[in-house]
N, C-alpha and C positions, 0 to 999 in steps of 0.2 A: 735518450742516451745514445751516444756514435755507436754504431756498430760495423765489426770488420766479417769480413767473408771468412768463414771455417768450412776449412777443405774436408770432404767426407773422405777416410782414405781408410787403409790397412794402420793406421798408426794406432788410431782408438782402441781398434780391437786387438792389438799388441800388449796395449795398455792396461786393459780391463783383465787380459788373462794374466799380467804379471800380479794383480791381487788375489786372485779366484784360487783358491785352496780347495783341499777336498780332505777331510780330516789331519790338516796342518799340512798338506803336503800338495804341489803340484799333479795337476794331472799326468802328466807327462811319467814323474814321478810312481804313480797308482801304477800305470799302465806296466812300468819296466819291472814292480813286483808282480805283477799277475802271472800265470802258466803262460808257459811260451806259446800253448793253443788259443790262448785266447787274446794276444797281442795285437792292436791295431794291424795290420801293415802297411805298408809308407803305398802313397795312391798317388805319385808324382808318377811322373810316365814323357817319355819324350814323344813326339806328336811326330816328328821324324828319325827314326833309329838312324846311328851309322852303323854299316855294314863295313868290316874290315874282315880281313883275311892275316894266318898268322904262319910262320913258319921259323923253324929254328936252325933253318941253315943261310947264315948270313949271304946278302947280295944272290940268294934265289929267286927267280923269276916265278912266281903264281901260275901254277898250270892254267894254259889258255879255257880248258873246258869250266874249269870252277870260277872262272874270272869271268868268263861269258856267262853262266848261270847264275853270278850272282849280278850282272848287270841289268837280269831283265828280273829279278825282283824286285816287286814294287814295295814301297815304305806300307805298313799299315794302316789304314784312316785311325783317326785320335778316335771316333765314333766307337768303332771297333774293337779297340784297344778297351775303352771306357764299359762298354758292355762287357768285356769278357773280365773286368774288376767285379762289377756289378753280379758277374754269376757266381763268380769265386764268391764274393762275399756271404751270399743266398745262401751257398755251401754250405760258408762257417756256421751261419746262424741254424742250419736245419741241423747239424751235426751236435750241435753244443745243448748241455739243457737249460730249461729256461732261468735260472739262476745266472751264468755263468753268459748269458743271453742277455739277461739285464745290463748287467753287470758290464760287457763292453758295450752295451748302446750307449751308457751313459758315460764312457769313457770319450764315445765318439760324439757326444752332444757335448762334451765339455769343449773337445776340443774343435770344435763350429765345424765338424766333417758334415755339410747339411748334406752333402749328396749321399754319404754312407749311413746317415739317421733314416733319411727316405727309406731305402732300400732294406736297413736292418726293420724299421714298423710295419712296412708291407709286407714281409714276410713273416714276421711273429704273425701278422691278423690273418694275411690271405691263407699261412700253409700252416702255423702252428696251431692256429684257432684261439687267438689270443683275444678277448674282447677286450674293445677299447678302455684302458683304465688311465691315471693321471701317471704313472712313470712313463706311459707312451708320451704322455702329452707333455708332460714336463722335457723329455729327449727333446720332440720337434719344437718346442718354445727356444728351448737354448742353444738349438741348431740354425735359430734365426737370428743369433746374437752374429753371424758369418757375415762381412761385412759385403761381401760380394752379393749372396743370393738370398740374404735374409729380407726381411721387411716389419715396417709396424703395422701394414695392410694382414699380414699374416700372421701376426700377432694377435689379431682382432679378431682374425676367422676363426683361430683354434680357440679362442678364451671361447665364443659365439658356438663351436661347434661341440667342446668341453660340455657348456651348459645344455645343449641341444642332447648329448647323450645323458643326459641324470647324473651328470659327477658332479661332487663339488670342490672347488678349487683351493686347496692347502697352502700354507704358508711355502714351500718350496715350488708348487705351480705359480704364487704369484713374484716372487724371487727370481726365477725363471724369467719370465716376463717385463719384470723390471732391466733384467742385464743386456735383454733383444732388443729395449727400448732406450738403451744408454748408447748403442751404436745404431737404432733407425729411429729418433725422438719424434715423439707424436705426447703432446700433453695432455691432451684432451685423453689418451687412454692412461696416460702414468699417473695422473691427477683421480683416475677414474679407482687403478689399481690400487694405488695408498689409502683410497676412501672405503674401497673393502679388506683389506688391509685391519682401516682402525675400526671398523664395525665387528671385524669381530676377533679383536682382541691381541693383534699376530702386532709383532714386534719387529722393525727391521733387525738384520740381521747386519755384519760391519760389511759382507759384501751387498747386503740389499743399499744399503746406506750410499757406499762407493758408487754402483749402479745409480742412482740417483744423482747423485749430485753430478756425475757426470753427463748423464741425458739432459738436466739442464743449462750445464753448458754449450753443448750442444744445439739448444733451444736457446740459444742465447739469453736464458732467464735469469741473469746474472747474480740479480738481487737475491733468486731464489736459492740461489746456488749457495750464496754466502750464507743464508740464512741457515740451510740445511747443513751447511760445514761448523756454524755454532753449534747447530743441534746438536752434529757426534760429539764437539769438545767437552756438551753440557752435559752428555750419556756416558763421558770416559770412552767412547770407541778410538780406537788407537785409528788416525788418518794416514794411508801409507802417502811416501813422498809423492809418487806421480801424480797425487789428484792434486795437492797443492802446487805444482809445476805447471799443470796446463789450468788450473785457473789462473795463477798468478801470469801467465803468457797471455793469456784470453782475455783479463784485463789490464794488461799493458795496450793491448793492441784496440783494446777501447777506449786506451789514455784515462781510467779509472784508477788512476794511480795511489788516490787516497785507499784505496779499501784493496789494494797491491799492498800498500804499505801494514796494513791491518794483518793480513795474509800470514806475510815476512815476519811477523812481530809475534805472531802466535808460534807460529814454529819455533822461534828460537825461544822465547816464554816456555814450550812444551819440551826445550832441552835439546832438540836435532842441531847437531853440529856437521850432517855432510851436505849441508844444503848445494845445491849444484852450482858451482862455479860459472857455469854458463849463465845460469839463469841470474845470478847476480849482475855479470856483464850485461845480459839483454835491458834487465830493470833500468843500469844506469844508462845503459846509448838512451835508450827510447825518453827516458824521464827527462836526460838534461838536450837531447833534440827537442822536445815538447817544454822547455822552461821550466820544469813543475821542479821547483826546491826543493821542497820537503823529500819527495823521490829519492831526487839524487843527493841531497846532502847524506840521506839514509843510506845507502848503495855506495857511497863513498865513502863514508866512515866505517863502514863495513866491509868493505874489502879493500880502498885504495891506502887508507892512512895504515892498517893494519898490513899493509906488503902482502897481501894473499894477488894483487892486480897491477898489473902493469901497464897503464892506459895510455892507448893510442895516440897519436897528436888530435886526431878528428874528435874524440870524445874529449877528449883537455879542451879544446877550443871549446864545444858544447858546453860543458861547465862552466867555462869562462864567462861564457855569454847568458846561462842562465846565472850565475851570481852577481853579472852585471844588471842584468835585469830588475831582479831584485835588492841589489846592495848587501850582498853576502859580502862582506870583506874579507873575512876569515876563510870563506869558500874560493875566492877568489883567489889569494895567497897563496893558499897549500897547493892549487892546482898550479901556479907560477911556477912553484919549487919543484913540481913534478915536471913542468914542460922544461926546466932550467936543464935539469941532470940527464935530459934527453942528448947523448953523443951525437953530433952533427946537424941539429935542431934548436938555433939560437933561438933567444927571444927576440922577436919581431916587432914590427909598429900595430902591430892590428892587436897582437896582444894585448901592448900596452894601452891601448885605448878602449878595450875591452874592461883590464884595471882599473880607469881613470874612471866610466863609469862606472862600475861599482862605488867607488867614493862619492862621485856628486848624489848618486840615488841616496847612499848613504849620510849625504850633507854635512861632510867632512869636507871644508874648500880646501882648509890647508895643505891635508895631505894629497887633493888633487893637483891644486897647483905643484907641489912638489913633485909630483909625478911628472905633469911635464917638462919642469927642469932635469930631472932625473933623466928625462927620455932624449935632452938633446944632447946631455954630458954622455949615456951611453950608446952615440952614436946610431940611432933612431931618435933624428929632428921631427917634432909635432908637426902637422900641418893646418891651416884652418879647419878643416875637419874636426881634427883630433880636438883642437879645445873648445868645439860648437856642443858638449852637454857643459861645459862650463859655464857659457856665456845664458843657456837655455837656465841653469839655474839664477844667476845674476839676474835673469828677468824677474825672478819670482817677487823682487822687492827692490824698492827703489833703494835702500841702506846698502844692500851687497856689494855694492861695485865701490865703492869705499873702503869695504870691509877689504876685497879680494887687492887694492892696490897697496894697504897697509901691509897685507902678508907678502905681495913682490916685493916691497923695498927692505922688509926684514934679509930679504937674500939676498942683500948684497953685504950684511953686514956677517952672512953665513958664506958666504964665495962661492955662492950660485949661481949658476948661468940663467938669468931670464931669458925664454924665449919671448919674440917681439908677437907668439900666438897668446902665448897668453894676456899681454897686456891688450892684444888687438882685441881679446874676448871683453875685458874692462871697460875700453871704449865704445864696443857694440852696442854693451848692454846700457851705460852711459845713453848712448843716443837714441834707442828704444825707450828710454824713460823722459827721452828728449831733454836733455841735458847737455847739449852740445857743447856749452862755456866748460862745464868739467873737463870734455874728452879732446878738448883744445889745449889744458893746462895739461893733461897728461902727455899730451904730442912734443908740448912746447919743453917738455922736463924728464924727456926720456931718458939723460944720461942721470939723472938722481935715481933711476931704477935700478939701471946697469950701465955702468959706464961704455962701453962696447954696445948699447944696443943704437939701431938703426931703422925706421923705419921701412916698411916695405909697399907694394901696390895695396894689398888688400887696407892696413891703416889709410891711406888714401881715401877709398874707395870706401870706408867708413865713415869719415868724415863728409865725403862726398853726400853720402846718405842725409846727414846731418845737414849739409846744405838745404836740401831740394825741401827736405820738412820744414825747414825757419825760411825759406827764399832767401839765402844769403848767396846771391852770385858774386858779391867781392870777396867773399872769403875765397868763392871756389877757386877763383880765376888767381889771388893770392897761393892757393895750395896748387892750383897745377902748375905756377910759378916755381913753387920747391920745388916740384918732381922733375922737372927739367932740366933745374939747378944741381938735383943730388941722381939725376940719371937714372931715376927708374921707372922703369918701362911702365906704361900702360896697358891695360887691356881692354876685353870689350866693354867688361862692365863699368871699365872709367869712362869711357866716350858713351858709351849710355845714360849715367848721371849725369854727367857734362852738359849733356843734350836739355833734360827734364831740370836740369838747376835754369839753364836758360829760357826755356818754357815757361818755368813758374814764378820768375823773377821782373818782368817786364813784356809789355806789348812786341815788341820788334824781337821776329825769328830768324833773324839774320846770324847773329852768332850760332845758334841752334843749327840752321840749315850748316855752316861751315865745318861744326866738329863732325855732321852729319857726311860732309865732303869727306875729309879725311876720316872719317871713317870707313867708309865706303870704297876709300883708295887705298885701304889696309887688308881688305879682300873681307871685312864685318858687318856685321848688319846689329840693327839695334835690337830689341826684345819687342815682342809683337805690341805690347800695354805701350811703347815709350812711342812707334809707328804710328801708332791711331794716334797719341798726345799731339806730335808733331804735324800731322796729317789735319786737324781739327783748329791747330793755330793758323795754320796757313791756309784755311780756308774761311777762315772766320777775318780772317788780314787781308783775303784777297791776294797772296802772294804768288806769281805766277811763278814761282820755281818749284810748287807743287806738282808738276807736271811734268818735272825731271822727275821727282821721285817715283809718279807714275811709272814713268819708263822704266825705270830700276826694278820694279816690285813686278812691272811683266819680264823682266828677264828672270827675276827669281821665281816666279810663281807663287808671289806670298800673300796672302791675305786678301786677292781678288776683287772677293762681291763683297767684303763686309769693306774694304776700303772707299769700292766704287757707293756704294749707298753713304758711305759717309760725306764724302766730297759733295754729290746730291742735294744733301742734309743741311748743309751746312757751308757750301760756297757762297763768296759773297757779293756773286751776281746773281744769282737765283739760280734755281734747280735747271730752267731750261736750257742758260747757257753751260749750265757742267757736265750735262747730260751731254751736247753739242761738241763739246771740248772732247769727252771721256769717249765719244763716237769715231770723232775724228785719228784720236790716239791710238783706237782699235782698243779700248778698255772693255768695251762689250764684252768681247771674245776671252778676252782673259777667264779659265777655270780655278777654280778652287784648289789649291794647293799646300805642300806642307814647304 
């Protein structure tokens, strides 16, 4: 299972005391009914005092002698200061009787004063003559619950030194020890704890419970964690919210999202309606940045559709994209309509292409095609891009691309704009299933689609493809004939094909080498697969204009040694004269380059 880092901090032990009761009521609570002698008092202390001076006659000047005596006082060490709490303390406890003795240690064991538990048990034993019993030992167990100076190492010593004096350990000693161990986890002693525990007979309590499950998470036990969270549902132990908040956070962050959702689903099963707004928000970022549907469909119909949330554009986009993912259609939508009523946040082309996949996942051609008419009439035109899950589904079956050119011509009986992406998706897939006669009849019969449509490079450059697979260079040199004729521009990848239709079409690289010129006089270069093709005829042909292109390739720095070894290979005067030729050129020297 992934695991994330959990920071050891003050927050735990924030946590664990907002459950901890002491007959129904807060510590904090006990303490403000107790006698005013016997009241905590507050052990904050500043480590540097300020020294001021006061007077009540406005714009008077501080007599020079008390302003010099109080400059050469020095601040108190913290050291100092802290011992003379520690003797006060001593005070109380020698003053007080042992009842009323107990009685605030264990106010100050609740509330993790480790350093005033010390101080109050060494004086019950060194000056009252108290022998060691288990309310001692139950104090310093839950004074180790302090997130600062506690530990499970000391947890261990007092269980070890508990049994060392002849006590034996009560359901509140082990209670104790459980809460120390939910803020410094060690299993091997909680696992130890719970097994004396059921040996004889003790029952967790709903804070021993809380303790628990939270030291396993802590312990990243995750499993165990959940488990033990059934356990109170199956005991009736009422769960307060904070332990299902930091698990539900602790498995989000382990992308455990199914049993997040289990979490979620209990609570509201168990009737809590303040579940925290945050934490709804957290479930949904993390669910739909992680893809995970179910997550976020849950976390969205739960706060987004019901107006309790008002989502971000970065989280709308994340849904987007996990209902593309998956073919949520209906998840896909709703998030539209929320991204629509966003004031100065139009819907975009990435959006819509987000939508479009959700439909083909969902295998609905129609409505995707319609999508991208949709997307040129609202001024975001498709690009190849945008219709490439279209064309990817079209492969799935040689039938589709029939199917998908029936539903274009329906639109023009509906006065819809074909774009010429999506027909260029028809012919793709067409020619992947190597069907070029089809995606030739489609070229030749574009105005039956849409009377306005016009070819563009990339339909070219499709067809192109379709040459080089059947070796039709009269088709090619007929189509680059149109393009000429209807003016549109070429790009790399047409002088690329161009190149490999004439390579794979006949012996002589003579036309090959010329598109190769003008290509090369347009400031392009071909694709490194079409290089080596070219490089292999003309050395197999013996053509010495190879040797230009040498040249060329050490000005670029392309393809070096795997070119120079191929000329080697494959010249067709043998290896020693290309070797001779490629020395003379200074090919040797040539390094390896992008």
């Amino acid at each position: 299972m992934p695991s994330a880092p959990i920071i050891f901090d003050g927050s735990w032990h924030r946590l664990l005391l907002t459950a901890s009761t002491i007959s129904g009521r807060d510590f904090r609570t006990l303490g403000s009914t107790l006698p005013k002698e016997l009241r905590l008092r507050p052990t904050s202390f500043s480590a540097k005092p300020r020294l001021r001076y006061y007077t009540n006659i406005v714009g008077r000047e501080p007599d020079p002698k008390w302003s010099k005596a109080i400059s050469r006082k020095e601040p108190r060490p913290q050291k100092q200061l802290f011992n003379q709490i520690e003797l006060r303390e001593q005070d109380r406890v020698r003053r007080l009787d042992l009842g009323s003795a107990y009685k605030i240690l264990r106010c100050a064991a609740l509330g993790n004063q480790h350093s005033q538990v010390q101080v109050f048990v060494q004086t019950l034993v060194q000056e009252r003559g108290e022998r060691p019993n288990l309310r001692l030992y139950d104090a310093l167990l839950l004074a180790n619950a302090d997130c600062d100076r506690g530990s499970a190492a000391e947890v261990a010593r007092l269980l070890e030194e508990l049994a060392n004096e002849g006590l034996t350990p009560d359901s509140t000693t082990y209670h104790a020890a459980l809460k120390a161990l939910a803020i410094h986890p060690d299993y091997l002693l909680r696992n130890h704890i719970l097994e004396e525990l059921r040996k004889r007979w003790f029952s967790l309590t709903k804070d021993g419970w809380h303790s628990l499950v939270a030291g396993q998470i802590r312990d990243r036990q995750y499993e165990s964690a959940i488990l033990s969270l059934e356990g109170m549902r199956w005991q009736g132990v009422r769960i307060e919210p904070w332990l299902y908040d930091v698990l539900v956070y602790t498995l989000c962050a382990a992308e455990e999202f199914d049993s997040a959702i289990k979490l979620m689903e209990y609570r509201l099963s168990d009737g809590e309606q303040n579940v925290s707004g945050t934490l709804w928000y957290h479930l949904l970022d993390v669910a739909s940045r992680a893809l995970h549907l179910p997550a976020t469909l849950f976390a969205y119909r739960a706060r987004v559709e019901s107006d309790y949330l008002n989502l971000p554009a970065g989280i709308c986009i994340n849904v987007l994209s996990t209902a593309a993912r998956h073919g949520d259609t209906y998840l896909a939508t709703s998030v539209l309509r929320v991204l629509g009523r966003r004031s100065g946040y139009p819907i975009q082309l990435h959006h819509y292409e987000a939508l479009l996949e959700t439909y083909v996942v969902a295998k609905d051609l129609c409505t995707a095609l319609t999508l991208l008419a949709t997307m040129k009439a609202s001024g975001c035109p498709p690009s190849e891009a945008s219709a490439r899950p279209v064309y990817m589904y079209l492969c799935q079956s040689p039938s589709l691309p029939a199917k998908a050119l029936s539903i274009l011509k329906d639109f023009r009986n509906q006065d819809r704009q074909v774009p010429i992406q999506a027909v260029n998706a028809v012919m793709q897939a067409q020619v992947t299933h190597n069907d070029l006669e089809s995606a030739l009849e489609i070229y030749k019969s574009l105005h039956t689609v849409s009377p306005h449509l016009s070819p563009d490079t990339a339909t070219y450059n499709i067809l192109f493809r379709g040459c080089v697979k059947n070796g039709r260079k009269d088709l090619a040199m007929f189509l680059a004939s149109e393009m000429v004729a209807l003016k549109v521009r070429p790009d790399t990848l047409t002088y690329d094909r161009l190149i490999l239709v004439c390579l794979s079409s006949e012996t002589s690289t003579e036309d090959a080498w010329r598109y190769f010129e003008e290509m090369h006089g347009l400031g392009w270069w071909p694709r490194d697969g079409t290089v080596v093709a070219l490089v292999r005829r003309a050395c197999e042909a013996g053509e010495e204009w190879v040797w230009g292109l040498v040249e060329r390739m050490k000005q670029r720095v392309a393809l070096g040694t795997r070119v120079r070894a191929l000329i080697i290979e494959h010249w067709k005067g043998g290896a020693e004269e290309a070797a001779n030729k490629l020395e003379g050129d200074g090919m040797n020297h040539v390094e390896v380059g992008g």
